[in-house]
Structures are given as C-alpha cells and as structure tokens.
PDB file of N, CA, C and O in Angstrom, chain B, residues numbered from 101:
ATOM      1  N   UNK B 101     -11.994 -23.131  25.316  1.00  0.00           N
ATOM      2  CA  UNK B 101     -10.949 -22.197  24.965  1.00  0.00           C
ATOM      3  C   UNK B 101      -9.606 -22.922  25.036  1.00  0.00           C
ATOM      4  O   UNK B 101      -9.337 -23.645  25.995  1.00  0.00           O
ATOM      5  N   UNK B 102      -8.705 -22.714  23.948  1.00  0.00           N
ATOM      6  CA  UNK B 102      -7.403 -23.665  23.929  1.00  0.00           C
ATOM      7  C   UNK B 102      -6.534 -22.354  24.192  1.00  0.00           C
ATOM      8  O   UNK B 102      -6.473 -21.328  23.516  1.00  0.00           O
ATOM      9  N   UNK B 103      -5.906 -22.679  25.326  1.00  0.00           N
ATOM     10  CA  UNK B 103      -4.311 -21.637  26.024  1.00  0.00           C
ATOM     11  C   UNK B 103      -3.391 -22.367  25.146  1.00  0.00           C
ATOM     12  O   UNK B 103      -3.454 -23.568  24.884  1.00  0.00           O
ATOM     13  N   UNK B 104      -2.307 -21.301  24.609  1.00  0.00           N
ATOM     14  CA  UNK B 104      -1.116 -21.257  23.785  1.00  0.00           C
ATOM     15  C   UNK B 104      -0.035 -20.672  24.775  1.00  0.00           C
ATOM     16  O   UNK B 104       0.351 -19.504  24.746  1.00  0.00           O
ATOM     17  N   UNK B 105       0.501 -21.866  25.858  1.00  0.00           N
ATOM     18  CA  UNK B 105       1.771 -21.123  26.713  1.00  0.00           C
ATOM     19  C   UNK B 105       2.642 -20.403  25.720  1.00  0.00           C
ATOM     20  O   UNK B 105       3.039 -21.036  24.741  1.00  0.00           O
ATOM     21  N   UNK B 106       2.964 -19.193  25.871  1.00  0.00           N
ATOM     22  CA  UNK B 106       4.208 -18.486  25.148  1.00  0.00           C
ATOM     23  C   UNK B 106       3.768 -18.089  24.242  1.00  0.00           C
ATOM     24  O   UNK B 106       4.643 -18.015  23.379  1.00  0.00           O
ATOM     25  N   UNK B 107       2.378 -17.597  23.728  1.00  0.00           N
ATOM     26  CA  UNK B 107       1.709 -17.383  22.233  1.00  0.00           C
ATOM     27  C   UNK B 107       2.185 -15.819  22.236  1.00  0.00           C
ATOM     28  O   UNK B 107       2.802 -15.297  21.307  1.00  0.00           O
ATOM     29  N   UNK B 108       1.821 -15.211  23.354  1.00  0.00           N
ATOM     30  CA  UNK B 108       1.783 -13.983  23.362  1.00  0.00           C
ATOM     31  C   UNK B 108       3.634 -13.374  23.297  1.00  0.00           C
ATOM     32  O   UNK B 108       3.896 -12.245  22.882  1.00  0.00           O
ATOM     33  N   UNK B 109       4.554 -14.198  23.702  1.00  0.00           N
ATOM     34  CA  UNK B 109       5.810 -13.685  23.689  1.00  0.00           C
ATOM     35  C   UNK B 109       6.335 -14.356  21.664  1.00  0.00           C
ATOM     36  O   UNK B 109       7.233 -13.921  20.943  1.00  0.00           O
ATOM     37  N   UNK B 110       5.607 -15.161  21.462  1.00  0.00           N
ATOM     38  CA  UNK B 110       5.869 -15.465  19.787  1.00  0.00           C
ATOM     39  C   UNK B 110       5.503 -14.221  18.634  1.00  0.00           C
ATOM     40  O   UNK B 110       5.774 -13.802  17.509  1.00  0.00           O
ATOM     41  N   UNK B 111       4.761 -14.017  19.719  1.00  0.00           N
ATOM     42  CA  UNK B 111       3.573 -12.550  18.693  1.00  0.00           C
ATOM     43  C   UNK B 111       4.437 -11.457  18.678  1.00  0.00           C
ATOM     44  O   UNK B 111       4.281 -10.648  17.763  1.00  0.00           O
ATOM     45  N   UNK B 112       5.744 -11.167  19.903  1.00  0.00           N
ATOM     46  CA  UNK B 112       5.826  -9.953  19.857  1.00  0.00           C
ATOM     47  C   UNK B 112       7.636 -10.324  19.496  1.00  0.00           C
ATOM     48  O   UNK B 112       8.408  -9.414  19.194  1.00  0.00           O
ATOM     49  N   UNK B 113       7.934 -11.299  19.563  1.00  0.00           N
ATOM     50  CA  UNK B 113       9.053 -11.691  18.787  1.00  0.00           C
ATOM     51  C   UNK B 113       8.981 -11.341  17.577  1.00  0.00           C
ATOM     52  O   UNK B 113       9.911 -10.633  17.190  1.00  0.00           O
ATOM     53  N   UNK B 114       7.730 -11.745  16.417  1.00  0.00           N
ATOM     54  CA  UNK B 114       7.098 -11.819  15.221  1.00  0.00           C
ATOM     55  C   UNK B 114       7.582 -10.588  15.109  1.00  0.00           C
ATOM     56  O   UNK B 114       8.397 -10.423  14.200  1.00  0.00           O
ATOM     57  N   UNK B 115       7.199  -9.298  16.052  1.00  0.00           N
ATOM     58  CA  UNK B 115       6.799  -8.327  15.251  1.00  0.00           C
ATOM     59  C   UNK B 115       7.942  -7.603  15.005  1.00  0.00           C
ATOM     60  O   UNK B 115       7.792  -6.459  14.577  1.00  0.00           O
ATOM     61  N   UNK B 116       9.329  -8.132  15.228  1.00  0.00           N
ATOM     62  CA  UNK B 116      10.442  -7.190  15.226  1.00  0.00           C
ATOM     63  C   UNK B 116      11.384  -8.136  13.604  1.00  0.00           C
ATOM     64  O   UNK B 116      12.300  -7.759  12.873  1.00  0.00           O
ATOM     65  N   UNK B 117      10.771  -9.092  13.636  1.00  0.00           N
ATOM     66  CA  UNK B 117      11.527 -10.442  12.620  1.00  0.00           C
ATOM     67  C   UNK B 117      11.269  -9.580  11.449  1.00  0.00           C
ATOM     68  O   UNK B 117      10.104  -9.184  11.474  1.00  0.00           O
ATOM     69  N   UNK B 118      12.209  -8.969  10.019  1.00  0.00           N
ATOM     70  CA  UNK B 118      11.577  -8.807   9.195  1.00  0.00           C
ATOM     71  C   UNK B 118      11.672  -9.635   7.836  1.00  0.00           C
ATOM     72  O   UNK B 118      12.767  -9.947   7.368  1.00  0.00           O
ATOM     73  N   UNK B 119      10.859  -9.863   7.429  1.00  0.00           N
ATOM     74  CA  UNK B 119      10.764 -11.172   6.105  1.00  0.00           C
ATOM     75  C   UNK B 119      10.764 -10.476   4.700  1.00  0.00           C
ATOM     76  O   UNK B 119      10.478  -9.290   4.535  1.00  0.00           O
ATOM     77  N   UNK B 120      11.068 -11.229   3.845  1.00  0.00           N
ATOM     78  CA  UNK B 120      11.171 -10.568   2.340  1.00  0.00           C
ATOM     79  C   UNK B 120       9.828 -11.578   1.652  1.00  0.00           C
ATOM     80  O   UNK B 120       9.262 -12.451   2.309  1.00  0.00           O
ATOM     81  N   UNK B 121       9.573 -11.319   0.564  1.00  0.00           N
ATOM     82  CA  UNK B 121       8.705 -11.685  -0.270  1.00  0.00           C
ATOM     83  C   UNK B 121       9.491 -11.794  -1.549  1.00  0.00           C
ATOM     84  O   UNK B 121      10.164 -10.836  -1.927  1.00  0.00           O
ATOM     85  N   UNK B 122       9.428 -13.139  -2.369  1.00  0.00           N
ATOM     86  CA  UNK B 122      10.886 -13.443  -3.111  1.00  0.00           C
ATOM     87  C   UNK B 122      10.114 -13.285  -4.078  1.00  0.00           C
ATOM     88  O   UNK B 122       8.961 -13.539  -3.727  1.00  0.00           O
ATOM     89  N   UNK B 123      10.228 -12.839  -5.657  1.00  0.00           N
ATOM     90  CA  UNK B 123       9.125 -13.248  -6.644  1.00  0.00           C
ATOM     91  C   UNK B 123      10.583 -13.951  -7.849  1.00  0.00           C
ATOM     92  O   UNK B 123      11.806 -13.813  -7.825  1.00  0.00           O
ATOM     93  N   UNK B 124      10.023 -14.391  -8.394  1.00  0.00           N
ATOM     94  CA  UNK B 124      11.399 -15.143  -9.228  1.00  0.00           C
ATOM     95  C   UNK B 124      10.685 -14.610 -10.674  1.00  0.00           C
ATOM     96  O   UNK B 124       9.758 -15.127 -11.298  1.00  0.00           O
ATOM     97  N   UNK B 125      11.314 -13.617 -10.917  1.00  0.00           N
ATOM     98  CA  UNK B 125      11.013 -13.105 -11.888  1.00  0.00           C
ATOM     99  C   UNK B 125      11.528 -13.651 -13.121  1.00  0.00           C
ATOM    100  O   UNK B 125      12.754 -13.538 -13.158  1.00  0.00           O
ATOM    101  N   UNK B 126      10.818 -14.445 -14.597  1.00  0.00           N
ATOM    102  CA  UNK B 126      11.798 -14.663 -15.548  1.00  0.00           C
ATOM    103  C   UNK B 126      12.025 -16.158 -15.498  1.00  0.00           C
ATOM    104  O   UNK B 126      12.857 -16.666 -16.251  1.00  0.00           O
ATOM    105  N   UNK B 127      11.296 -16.912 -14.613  1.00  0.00           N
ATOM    106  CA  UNK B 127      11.711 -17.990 -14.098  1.00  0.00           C
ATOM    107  C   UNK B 127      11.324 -18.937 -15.467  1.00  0.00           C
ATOM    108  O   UNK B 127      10.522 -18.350 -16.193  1.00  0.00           O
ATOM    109  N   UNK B 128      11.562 -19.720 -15.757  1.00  0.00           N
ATOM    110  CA  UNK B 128      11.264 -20.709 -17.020  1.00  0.00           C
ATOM    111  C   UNK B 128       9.960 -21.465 -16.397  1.00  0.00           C
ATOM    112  O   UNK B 128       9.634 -21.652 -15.225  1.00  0.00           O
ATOM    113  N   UNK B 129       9.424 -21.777 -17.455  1.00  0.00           N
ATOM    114  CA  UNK B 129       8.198 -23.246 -17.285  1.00  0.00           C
ATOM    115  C   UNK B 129       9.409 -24.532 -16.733  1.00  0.00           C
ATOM    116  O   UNK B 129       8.798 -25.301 -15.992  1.00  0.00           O
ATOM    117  N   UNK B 130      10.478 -24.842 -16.840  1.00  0.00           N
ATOM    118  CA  UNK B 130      11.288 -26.134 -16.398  1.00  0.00           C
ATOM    119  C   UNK B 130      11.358 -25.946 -15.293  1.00  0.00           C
ATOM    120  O   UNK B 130      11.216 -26.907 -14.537  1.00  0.00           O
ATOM    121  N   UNK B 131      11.612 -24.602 -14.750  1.00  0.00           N
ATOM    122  CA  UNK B 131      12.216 -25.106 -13.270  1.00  0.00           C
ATOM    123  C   UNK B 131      10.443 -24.737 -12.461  1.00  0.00           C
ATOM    124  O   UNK B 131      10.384 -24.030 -11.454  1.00  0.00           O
ATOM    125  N   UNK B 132       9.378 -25.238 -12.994  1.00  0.00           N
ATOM    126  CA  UNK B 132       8.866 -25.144 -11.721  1.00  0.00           C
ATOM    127  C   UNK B 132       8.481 -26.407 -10.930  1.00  0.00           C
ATOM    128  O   UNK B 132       7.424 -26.231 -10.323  1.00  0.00           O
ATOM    129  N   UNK B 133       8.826 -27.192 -10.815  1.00  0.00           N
ATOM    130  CA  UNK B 133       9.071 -28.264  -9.745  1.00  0.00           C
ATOM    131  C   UNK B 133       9.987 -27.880  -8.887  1.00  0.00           C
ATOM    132  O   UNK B 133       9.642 -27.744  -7.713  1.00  0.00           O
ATOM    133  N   UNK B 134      11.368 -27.615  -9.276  1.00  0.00           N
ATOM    134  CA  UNK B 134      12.332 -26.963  -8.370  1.00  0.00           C
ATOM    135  C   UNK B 134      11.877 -25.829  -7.210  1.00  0.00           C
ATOM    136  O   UNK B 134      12.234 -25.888  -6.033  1.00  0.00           O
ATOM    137  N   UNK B 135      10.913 -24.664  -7.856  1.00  0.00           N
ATOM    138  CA  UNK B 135      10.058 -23.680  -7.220  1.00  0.00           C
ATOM    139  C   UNK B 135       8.676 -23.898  -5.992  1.00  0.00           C
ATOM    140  O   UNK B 135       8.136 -23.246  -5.099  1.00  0.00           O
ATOM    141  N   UNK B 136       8.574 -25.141  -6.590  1.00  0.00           N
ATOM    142  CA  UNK B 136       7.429 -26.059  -5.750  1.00  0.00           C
ATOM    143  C   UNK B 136       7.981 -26.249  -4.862  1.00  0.00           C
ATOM    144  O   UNK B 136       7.784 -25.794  -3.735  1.00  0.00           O
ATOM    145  N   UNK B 137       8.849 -27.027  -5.258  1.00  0.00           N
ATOM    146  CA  UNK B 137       9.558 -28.342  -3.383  1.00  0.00           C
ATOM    147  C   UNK B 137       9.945 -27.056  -2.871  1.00  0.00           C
ATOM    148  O   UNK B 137       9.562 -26.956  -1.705  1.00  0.00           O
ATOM    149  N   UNK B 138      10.725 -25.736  -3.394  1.00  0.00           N
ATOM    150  CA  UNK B 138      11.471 -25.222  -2.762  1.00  0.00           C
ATOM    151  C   UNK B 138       9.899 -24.197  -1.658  1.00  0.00           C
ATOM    152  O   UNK B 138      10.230 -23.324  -0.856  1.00  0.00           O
ATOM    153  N   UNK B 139       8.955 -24.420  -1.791  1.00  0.00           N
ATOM    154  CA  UNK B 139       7.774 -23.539  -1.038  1.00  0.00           C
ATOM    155  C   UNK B 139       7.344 -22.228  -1.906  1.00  0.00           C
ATOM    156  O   UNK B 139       6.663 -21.355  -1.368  1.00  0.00           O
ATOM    157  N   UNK B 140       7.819 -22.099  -3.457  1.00  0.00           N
ATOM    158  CA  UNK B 140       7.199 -20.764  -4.199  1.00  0.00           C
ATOM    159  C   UNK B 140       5.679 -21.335  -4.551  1.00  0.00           C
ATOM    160  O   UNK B 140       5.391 -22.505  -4.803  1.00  0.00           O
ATOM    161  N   UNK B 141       4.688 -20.073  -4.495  1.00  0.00           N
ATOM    162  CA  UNK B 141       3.413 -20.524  -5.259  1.00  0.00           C
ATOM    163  C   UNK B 141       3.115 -19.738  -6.182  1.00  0.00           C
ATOM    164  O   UNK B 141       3.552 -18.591  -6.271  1.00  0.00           O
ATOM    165  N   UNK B 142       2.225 -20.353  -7.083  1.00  0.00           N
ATOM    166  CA  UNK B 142       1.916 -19.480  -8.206  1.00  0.00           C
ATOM    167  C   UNK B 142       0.072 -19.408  -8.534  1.00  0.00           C
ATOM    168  O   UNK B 142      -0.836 -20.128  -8.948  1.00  0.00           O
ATOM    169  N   UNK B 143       0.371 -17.698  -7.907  1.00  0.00           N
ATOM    170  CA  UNK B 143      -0.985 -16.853  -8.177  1.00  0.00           C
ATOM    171  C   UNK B 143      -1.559 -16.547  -8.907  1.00  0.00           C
ATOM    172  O   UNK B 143      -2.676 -16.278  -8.465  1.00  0.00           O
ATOM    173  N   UNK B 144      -1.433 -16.309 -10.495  1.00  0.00           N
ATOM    174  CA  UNK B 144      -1.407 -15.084 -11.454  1.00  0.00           C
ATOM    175  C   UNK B 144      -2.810 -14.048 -11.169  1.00  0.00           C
ATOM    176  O   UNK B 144      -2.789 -12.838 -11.392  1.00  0.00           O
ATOM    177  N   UNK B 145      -3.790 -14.660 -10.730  1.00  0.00           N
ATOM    178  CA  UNK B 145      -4.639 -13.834 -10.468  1.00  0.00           C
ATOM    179  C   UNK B 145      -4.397 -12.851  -9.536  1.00  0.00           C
ATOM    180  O   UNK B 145      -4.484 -11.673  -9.883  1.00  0.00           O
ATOM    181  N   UNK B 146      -4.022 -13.239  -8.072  1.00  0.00           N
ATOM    182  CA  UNK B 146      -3.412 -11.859  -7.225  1.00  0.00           C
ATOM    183  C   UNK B 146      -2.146 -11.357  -7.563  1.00  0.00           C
ATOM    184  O   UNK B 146      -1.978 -10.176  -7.870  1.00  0.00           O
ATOM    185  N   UNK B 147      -1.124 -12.303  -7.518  1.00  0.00           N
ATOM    186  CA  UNK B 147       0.679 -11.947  -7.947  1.00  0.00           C
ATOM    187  C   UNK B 147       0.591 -11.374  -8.901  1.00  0.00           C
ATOM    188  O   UNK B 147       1.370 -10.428  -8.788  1.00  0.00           O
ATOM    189  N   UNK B 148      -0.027 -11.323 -10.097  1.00  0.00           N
ATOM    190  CA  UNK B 148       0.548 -11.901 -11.749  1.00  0.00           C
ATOM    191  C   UNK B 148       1.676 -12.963 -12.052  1.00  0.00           C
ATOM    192  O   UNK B 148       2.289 -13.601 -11.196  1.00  0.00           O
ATOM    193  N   UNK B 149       1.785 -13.016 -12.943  1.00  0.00           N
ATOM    194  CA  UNK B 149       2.473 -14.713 -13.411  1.00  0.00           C
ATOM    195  C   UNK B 149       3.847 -14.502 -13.240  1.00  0.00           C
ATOM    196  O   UNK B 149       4.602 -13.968 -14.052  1.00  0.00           O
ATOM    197  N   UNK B 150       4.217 -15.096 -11.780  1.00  0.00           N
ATOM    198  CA  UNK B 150       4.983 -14.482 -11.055  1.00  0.00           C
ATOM    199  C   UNK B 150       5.370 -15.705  -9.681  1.00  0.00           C
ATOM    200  O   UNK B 150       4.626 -15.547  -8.713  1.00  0.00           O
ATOM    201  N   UNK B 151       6.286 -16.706  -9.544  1.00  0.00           N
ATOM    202  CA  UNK B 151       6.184 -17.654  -8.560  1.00  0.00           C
ATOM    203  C   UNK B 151       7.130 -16.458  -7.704  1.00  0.00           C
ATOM    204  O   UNK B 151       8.031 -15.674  -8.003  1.00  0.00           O
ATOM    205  N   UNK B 152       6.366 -16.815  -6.483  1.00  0.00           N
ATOM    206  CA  UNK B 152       6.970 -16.234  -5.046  1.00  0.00           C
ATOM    207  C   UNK B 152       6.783 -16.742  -3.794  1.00  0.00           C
ATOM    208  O   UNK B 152       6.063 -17.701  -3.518  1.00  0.00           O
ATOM    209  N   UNK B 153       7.330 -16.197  -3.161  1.00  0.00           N
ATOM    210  CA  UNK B 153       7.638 -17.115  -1.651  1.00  0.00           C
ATOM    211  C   UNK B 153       7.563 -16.110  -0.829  1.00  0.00           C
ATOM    212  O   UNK B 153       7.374 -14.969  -1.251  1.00  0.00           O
ATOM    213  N   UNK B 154       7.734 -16.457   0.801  1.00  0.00           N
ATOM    214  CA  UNK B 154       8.197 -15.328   1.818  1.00  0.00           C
ATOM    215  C   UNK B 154       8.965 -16.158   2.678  1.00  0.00           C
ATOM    216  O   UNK B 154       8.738 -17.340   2.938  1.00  0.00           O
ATOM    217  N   UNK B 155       9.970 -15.389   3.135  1.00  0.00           N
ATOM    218  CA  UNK B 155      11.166 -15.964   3.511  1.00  0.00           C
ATOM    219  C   UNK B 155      12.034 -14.968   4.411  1.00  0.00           C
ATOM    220  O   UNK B 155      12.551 -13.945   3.961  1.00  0.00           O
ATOM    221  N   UNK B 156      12.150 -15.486   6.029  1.00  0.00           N
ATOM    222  CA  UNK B 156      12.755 -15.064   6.902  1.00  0.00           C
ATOM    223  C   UNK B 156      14.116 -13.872   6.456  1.00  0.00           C
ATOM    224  O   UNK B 156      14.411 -13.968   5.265  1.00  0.00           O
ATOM    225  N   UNK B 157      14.707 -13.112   7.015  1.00  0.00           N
ATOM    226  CA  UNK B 157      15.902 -12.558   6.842  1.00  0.00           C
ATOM    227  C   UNK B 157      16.961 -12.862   6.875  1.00  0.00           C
ATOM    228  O   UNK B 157      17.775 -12.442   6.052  1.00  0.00           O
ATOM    229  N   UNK B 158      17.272 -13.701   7.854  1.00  0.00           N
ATOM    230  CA  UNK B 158      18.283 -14.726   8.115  1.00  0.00           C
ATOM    231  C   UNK B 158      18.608 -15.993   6.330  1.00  0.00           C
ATOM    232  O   UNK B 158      19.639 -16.541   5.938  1.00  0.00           O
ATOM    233  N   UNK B 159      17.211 -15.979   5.755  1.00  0.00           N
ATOM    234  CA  UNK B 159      17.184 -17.065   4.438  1.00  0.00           C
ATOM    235  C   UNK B 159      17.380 -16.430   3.234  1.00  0.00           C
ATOM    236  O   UNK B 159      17.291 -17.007   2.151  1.00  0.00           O
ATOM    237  N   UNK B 160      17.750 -14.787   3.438  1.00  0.00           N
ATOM    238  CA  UNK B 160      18.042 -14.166   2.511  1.00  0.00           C
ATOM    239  C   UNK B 160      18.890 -14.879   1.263  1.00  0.00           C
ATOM    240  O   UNK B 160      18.351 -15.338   0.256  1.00  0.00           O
ATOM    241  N   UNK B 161      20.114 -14.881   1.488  1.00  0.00           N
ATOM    242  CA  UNK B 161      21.513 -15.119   0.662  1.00  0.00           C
ATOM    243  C   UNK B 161      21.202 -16.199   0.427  1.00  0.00           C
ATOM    244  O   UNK B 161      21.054 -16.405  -0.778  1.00  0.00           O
ATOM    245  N   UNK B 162      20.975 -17.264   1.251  1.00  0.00           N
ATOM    246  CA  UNK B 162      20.255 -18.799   0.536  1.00  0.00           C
ATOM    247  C   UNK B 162      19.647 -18.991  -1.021  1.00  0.00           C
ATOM    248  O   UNK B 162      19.847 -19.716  -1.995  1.00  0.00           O
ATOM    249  N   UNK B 163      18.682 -17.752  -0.586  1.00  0.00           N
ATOM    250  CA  UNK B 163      17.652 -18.014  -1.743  1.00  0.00           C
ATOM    251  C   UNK B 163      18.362 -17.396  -2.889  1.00  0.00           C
ATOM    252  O   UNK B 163      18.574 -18.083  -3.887  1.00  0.00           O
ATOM    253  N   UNK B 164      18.742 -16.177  -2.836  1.00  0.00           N
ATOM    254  CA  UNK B 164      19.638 -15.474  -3.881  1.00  0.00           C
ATOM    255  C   UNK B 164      20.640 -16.725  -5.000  1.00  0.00           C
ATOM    256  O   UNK B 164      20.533 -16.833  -6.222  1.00  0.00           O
ATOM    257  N   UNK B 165      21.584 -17.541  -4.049  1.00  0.00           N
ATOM    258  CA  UNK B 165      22.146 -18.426  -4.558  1.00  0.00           C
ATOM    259  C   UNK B 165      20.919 -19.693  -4.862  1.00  0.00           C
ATOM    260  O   UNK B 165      21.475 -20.664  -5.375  1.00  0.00           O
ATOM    261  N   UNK B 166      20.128 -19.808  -4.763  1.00  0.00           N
ATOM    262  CA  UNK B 166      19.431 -20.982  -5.104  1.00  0.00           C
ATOM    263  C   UNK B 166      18.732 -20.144  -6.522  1.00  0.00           C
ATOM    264  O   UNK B 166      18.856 -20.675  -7.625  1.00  0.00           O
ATOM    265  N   UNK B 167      18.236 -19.239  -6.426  1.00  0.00           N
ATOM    266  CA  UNK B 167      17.902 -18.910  -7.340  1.00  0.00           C
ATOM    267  C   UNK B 167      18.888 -18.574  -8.296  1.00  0.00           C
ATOM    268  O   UNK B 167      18.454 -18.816  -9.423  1.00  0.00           O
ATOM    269  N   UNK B 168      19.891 -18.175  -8.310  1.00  0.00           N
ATOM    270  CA  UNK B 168      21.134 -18.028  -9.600  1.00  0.00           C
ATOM    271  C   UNK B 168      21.399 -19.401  -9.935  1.00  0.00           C
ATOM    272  O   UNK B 168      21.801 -19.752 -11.044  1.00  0.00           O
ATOM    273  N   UNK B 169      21.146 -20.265  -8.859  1.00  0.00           N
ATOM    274  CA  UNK B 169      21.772 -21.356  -9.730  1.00  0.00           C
ATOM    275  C   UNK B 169      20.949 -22.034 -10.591  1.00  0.00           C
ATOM    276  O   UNK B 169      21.420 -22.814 -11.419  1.00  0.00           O
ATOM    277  N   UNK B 170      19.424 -21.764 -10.462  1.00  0.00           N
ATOM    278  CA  UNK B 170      18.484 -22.350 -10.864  1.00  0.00           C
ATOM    279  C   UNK B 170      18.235 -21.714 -12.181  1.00  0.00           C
ATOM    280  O   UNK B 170      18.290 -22.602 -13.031  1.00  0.00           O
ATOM    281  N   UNK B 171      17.964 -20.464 -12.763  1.00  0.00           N
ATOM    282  CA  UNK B 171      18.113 -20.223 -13.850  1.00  0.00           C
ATOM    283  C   UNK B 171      18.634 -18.884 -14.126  1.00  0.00           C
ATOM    284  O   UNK B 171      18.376 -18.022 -13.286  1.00  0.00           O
ATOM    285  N   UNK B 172      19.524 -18.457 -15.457  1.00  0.00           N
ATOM    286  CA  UNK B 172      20.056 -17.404 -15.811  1.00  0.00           C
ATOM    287  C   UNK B 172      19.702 -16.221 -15.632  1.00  0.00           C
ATOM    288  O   UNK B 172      18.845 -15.679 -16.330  1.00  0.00           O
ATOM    289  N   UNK B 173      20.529 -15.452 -14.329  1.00  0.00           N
ATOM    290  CA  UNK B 173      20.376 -14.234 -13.519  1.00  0.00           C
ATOM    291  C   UNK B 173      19.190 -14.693 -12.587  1.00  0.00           C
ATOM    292  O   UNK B 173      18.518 -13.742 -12.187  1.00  0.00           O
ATOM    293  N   UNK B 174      18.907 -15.548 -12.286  1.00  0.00           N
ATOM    294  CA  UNK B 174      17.397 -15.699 -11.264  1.00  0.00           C
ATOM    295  C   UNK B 174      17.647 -15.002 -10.275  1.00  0.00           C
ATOM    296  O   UNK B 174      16.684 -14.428  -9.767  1.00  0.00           O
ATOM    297  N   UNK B 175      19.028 -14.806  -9.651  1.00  0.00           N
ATOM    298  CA  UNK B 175      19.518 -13.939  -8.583  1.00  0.00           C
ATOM    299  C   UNK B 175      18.848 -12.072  -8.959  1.00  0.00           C
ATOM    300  O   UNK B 175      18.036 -11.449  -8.275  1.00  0.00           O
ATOM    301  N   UNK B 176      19.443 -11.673 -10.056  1.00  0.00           N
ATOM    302  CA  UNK B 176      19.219 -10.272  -9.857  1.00  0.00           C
ATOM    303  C   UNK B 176      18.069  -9.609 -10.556  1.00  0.00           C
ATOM    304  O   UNK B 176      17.836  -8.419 -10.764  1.00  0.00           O
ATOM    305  N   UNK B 177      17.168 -11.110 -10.978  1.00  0.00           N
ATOM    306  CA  UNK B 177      15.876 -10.669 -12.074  1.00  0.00           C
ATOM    307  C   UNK B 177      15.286 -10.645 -11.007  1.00  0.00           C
ATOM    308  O   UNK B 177      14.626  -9.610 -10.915  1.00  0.00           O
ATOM    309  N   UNK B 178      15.149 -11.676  -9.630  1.00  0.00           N
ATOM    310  CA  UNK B 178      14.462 -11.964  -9.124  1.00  0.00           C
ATOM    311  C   UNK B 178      14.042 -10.660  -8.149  1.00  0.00           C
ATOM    312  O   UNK B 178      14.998  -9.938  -7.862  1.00  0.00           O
ATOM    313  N   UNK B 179      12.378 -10.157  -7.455  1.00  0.00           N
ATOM    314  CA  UNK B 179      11.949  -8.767  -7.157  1.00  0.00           C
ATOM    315  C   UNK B 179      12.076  -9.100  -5.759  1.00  0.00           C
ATOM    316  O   UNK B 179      11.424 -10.096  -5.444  1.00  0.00           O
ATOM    317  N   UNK B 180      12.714  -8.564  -4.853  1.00  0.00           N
ATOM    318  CA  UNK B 180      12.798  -8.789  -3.293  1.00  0.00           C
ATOM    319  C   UNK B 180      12.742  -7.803  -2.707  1.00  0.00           C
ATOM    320  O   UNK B 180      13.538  -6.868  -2.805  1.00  0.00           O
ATOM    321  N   UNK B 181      11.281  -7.900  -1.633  1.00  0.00           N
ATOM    322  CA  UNK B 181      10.015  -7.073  -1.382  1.00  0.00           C
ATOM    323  C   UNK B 181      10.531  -7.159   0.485  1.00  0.00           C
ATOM    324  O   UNK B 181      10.450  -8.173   1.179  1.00  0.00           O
ATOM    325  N   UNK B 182      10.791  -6.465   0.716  1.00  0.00           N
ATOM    326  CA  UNK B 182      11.003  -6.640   2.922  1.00  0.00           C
ATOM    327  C   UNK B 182       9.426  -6.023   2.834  1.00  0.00           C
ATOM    328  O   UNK B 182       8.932  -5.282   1.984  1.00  0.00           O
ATOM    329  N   UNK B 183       8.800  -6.658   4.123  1.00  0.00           N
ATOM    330  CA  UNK B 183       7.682  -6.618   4.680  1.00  0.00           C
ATOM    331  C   UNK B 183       7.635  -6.616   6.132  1.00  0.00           C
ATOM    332  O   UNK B 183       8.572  -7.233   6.641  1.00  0.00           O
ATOM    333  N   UNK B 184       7.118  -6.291   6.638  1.00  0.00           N
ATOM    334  CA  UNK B 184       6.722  -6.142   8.356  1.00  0.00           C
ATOM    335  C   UNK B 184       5.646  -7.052   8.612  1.00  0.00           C
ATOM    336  O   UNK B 184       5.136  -7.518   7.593  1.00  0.00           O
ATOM    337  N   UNK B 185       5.192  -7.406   9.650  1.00  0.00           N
ATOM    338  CA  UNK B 185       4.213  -8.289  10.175  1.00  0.00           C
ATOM    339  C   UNK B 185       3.217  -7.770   9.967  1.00  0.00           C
ATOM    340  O   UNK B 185       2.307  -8.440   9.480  1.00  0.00           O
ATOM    341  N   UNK B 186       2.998  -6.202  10.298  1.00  0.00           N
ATOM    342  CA  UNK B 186       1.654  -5.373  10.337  1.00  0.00           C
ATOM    343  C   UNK B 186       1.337  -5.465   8.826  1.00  0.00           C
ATOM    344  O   UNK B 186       0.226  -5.899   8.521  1.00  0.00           O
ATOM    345  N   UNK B 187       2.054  -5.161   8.009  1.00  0.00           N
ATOM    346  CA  UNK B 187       1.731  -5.323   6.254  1.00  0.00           C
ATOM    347  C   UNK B 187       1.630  -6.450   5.662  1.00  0.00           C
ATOM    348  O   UNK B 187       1.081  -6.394   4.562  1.00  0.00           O
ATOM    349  N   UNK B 188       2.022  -7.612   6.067  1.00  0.00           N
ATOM    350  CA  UNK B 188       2.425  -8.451   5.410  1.00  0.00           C
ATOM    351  C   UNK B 188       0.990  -9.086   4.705  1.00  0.00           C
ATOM    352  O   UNK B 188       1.113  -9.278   3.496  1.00  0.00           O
ATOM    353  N   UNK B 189      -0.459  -9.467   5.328  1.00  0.00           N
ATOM    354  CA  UNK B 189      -1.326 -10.010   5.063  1.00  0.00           C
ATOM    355  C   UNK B 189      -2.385  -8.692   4.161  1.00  0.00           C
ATOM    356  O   UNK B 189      -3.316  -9.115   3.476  1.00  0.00           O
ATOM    357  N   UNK B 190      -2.208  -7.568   4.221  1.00  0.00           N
ATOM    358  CA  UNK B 190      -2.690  -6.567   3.437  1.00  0.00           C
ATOM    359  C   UNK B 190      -2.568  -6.680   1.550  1.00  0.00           C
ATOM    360  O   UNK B 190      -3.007  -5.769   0.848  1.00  0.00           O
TER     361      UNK B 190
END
C-alpha cells in the first residue's frame, strides 16, 4: 500500500477549486499546433470537432486573451463550460 502524506487535504482543497472547460470554437486547421503546445485536445468522437482544454479559475483571462489573439474572435466564439470536481469526469 503506497501512503500519499497530505492526499486527503489535496482532495478536499480540489473540491472547492472551480475549473472551466475551454472549447475553441471556430478555431482554424493553422492554429492547431498553437492548441497542442498550449494542452487543447481534439475528440470529435466524444467533444465533436471541437479542440478543448480544462483550465483552473485563476487561468481564466489568460486563455480568453490567448485565444483572441490566436484567431478572429477566438475570445467570444470560444464555449466556456465551469465544472465542479463531482461533475467534471461524468
């Protein structure tokens, strides 16, 4: 059996953190290298054809501006989903 000092105080930190789910809606075939390095993946079978990410609250506004700068309106095309810990893997 492997002990995780502090696993149990990470778990309940987790559960108050809330995260978004980024989908970059509209995104071009060019920028997906940019979407790669940046950690988006692309599902189409579960997502639909649709690169997305999940991304802390605090990384909100980051991404907003990374995505406007990356392609035309990527900021307000893009679908941003808040999730809870309990939902998130459902």
């Amino acid at each position: 059996m492997h002990r995780q000092p502090g696993a149990l105080k990470q778990l309940i930190a987790s559960e108050a953190r809330l995260e978004y789910v980024v989908e970059a809606v509209g995104a071009p075939f060019d920028v997906k290298d940019s979407l790669k390095a940046r950690g988006y993946r692309w599902n189409p079978e579960k997502h639909g054809k649709v690169w997305r990410t999940v991304i802390d609250e605090s990384q909100l506004m980051e991404e907003k501006a990374f995505l406007a700068a990356l392609y035309h309106r990527g900021d307000s095309r893009s679908e941003i989903i808040p999730i809870k810990s309990r939902t998130r893997f459902i």
